[in-house]
N, C-alpha and C positions, 0 to 999 in steps of 0.2 A: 709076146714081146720080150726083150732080151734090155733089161734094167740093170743101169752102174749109179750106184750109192755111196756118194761121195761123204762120210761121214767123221765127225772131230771126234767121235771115240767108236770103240767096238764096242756094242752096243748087247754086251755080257759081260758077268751077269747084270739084269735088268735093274738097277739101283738106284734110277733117279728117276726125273719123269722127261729127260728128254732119250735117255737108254729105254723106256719103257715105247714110248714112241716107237721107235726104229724100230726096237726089236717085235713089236705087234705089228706093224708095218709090214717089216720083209717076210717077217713069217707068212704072211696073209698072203702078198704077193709071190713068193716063191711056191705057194702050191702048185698055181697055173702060168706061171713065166720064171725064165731064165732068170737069176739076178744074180748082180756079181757086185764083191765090196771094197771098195779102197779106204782104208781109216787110218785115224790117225791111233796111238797108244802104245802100250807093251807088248811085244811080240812075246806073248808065253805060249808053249807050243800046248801045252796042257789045257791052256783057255780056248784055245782056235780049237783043241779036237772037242770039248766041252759043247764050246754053241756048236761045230760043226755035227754032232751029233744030234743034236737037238732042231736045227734046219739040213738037213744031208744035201739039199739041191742046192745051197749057196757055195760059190765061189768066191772065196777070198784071195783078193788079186796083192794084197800088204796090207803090212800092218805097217806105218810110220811113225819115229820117236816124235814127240813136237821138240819145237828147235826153244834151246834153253843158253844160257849163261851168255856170253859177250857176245854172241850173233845173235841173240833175243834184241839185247839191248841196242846194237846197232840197225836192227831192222825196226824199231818201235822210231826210233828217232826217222829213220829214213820213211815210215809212215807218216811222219807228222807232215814234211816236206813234201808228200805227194799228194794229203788231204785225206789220207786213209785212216780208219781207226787203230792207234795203235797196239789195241788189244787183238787184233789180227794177226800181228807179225808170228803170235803162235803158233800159228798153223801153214807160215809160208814158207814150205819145206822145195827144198830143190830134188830132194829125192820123191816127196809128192808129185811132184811136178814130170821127172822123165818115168814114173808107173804109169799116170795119168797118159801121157804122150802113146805109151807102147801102148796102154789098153785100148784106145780109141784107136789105134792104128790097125790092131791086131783084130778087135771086135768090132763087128758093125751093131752099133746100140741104139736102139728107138728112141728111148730116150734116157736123160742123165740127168739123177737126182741130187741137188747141191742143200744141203744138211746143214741146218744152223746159219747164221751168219758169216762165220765165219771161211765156210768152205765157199761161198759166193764170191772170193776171189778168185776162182780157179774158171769161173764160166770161160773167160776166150781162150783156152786150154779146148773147151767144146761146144764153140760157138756156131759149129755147122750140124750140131745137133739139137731135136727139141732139147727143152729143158725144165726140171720144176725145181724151185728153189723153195725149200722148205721151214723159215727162220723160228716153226712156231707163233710167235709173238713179234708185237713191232720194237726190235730193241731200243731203238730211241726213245721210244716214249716210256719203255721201262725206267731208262737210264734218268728220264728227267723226272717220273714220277718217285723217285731212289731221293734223288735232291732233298727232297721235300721233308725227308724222313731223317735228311741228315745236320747234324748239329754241328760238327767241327768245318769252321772255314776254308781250308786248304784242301778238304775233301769233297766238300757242295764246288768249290772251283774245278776239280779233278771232275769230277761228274758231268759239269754243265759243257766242259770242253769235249769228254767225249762223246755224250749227246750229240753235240752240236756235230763232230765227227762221222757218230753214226746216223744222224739224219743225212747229212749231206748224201753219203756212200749212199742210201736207203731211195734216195730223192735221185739219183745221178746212173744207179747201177741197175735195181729192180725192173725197170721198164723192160733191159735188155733181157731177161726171163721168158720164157714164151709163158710160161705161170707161175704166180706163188701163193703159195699155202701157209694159213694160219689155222688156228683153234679155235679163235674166240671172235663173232661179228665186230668188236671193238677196236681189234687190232686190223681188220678188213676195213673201217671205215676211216681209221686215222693214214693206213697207206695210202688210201687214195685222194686224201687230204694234203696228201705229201703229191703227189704226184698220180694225177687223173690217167695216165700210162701204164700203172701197173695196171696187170693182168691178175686178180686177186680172188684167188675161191676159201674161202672157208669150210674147213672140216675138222669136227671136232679131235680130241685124241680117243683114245679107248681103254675102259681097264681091262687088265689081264684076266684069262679066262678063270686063273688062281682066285681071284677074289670074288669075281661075278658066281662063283660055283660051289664055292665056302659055306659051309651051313654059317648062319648068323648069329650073331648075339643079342635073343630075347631081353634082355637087360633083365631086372631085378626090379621089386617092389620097394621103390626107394620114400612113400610113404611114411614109412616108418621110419622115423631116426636114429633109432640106434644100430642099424643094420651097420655091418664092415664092409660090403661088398660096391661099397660107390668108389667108381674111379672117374675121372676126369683128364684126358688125353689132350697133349698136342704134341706136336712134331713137326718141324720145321727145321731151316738153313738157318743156321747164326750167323753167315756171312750177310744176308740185307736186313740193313737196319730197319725195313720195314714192317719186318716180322717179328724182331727183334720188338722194338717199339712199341708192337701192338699186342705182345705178352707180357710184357713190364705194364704197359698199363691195366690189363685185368686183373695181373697180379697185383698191384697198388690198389686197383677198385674193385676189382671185381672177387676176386679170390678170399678175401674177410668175410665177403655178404654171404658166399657161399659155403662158408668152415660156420658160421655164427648159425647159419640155416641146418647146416649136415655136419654135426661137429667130428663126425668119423669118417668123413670126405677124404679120400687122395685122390693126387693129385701126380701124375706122369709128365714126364719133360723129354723128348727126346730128341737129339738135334747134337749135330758135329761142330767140330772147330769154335766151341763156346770158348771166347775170353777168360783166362782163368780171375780174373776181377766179376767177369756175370757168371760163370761157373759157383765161385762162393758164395753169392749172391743167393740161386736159386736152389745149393744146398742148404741154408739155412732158414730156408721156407719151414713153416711147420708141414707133417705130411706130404713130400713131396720129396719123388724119385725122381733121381738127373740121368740118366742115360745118353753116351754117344752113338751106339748104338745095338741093333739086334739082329739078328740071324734070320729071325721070324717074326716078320713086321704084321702078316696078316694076323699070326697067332696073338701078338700085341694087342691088335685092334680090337678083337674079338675078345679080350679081357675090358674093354673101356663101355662105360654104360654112355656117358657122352664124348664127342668129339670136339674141340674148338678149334678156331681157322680165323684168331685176331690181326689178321695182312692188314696193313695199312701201306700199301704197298705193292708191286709187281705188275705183270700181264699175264695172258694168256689162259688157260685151264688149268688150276690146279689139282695135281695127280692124284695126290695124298686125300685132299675133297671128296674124288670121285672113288675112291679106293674103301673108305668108311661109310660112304652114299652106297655102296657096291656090298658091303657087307650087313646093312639094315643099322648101322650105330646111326644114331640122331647124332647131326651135325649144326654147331653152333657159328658162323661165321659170319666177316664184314663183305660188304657188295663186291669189296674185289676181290676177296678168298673163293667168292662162290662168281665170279664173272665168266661168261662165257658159255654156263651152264644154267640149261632151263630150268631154272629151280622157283617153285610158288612161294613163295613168305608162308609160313604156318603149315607148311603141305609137305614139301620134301624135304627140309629142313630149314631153321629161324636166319634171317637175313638184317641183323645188327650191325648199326654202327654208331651208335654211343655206347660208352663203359656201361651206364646204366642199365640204358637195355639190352648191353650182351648178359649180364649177370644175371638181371631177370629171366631172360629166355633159359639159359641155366639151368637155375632154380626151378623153374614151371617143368623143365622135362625133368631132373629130379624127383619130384616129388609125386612124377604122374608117372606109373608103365604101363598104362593106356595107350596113354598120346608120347609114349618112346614109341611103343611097339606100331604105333600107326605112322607118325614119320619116318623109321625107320623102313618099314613094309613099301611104303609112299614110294621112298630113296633109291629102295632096291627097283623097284618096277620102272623109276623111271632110266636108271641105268641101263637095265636089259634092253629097254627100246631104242635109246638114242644111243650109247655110249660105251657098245662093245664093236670087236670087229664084224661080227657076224649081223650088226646095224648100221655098220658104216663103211664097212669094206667095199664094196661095191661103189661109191662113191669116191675113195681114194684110186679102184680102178679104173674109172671115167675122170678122173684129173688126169691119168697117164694117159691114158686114147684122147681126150681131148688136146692134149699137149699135141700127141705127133700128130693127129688132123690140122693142129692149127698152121703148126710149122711147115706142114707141106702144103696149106690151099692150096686147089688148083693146080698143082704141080703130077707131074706122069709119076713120078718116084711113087707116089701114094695110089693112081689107079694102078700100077702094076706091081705093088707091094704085094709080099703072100703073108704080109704082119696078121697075128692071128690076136684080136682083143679077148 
């Protein structure tokens, strides 16, 4: 098959969990098919030969600036008036637009993969081709589950309008998809709650072969109290208050119980664009490192005896979850930190969601390297089977052959195809 991945960044290096996506994605794909990239971002030639080196059979058709200062703003406004989200206007590049044009012109593509929400504006650009639209997660229901977490008025108002925005778009646009693809069964059953027309498969994301392949971190015998070597990890966006939210309150409740339990406990913070008001905040924790960031995140992880994942907040899979699941750390987290992912309560790691009994769960794998080293072990095994590519790959290949059989039923284009699946 011969694949165009329409995607909002270049998806190198691998930094976040929706660049982590892609870039296991196309890798997988470009073994045995054609793929070619159109993205949005910085054209640094140093970066293109970087990934190109690292996939040699991708073609990258541009790189796009996203559109910023008084054409942002004029185009946000003019989404408002069309009922589009106007967090879109980012990415509605005119220069996107005549690449898009030539490549379809130039290339005959089976089919064309539309990346995030935001490049699902570009479908009738190629609407005589299949297509899988790939948003992740259902952004509306992110955006309204966001609400919930937020406390300043004029920004619970900002939230609920673009909800309401991106439901509509979600409700109005998705059907026209021959498929689309989420992570998480949850966000599969609120699309079609929205709208009984989408076309809705679910498939997980995957970790990187880097972390599934790591030797792991056996933890320490934290039995004993006076040991140095307890650390206690999170890492997260400081931009959703959901996460936000739901580390201030362990830190309020939970984080005494556990310094008063382990009084030589640290504690790790790691997470960008902190408010320099919560930046001071959690330097003056007793025990506790602020970091924005690290070079070597795996290396990171593999220093922490626990993991915590206090989201009160978000959709989809989170990456960072399966990335610590992926290394053998015991993972502490709330049902939507670990959503989407088949994880047992007590088995692959504790599934809390009051203060209390996150701090308990805690404490309990603190104090045991038994029962780390067995949810941990649990974590890893369950990652290798559901949640690599080499688990799941095959099934993001059958979204794409399913796509173009769908689009052509019946049709002679597909009996006298020489498409090789």
């Amino acid at each position: 098959m011969r694949l165009l991945f329409l995607l909002q960044d270049l998806p190198y290096p691998p930094s976040d969990g929706i660049k982590w996506k892609t870039y296991n994605l196309i890798r997988y794909m470009s073994l045995k098919h054609e793929c070619h990239i159109l993205s949005f971002g910085d054209c640094d030639t140093q970066l293109l030969e970087d990934f190109l080196g690292v996939m040699p059979g991708v073609r990258i058709l541009g790189v796009v600036p996203r559109v910023k200062g008084v054409e942002l703003t004029i185009k946000r406004i003019g989404n408002i008036f069309r009922g589009l989200p106007p967090s879109m206007a980012t990415y509605d590049s005119k220069a996107f637009y005549q690449l898009l044009r030539r490549a379809i012109n130039e290339y005959n593509y089976d089919v064309i993969h539309y990346d995030i929400i935001n490049m699902a504006q570009y479908l009738p650009m190629g609407s005589n081709k299949p297509s899988v639209h790939s948003p992740n997660d259902a952004t509306s229901l992110s955006y309204f589950r966001m609400i919930k977490q937020e406390h300043g008025f004029f920004r619970r108002i900002y939230l609920f309008i673009s909800a309401a925005f991106m439901r509509k778009f979600e409700r109005r646009f998705y059907p026209r998809f021959t498929k689309v693809h989420v992570v998480s069964p949850v966000d599969a059953q609120y699309f079609r709650s929205v709208n009984s027309g989408i076309d809705v498969e679910t498939i997980p994301i995957a970790v990187d072969e880097s972390f599934v392949d790591s030797v792991s971190n056996d933890g320490v015998d934290c039995s004993v109290k006076d040991l140095t070597t307890i650390k206690i990890l999170f890492s997260g966006s400081f931009d959703v208050s959901g996460i936000v939210n739901g580390l201030l309150e362990f830190i309020h409740y939970g984080y005494p119980k556990i310094l008063k339990a382990f009084p030589n406990a640290c504690f790790t913070i790691l997470g960008r664009d902190a408010a320099p008001k919560l930046r001071k905040q959690l330097e003056a924790l007793p025990q506790v490192e602020c970091l924005s960031w690290v070079d070597d995140y795996a290396g990171l992880l593999k220093t922490a005896t626990v993991v915590i994942a206090p989201d009160k907040s978000g959709t989809g899979i989170k990456n960072r979850v399966l990335q610590a699941m992926a290394l053998g750390i015991p993972v502490v987290g709330t049902g939507i930190a670990f959503e989407g992912i088949s994880v047992q309560d007590g088995i692959h790691g504790f599934v809390r969601d009051t203060a209390d009994g996150f701090s308990d769960a805690v404490i309990m794998l603190l104090a045991d390297s038994e029962l780390r080293k067995n949810i941990g072990d649990s974590a890893k095994c369950l990652i290798k089977e559901k949640y690599t590519m080499v688990a799941i790959g095959e099934s993001y290949h059958l979204l794409y052959r399913n796509a173009f059989l769908k689009f052509y039923q019946g049709c002679d284009e597909v009996k006298q195809s020489n498409v090789i699946f």
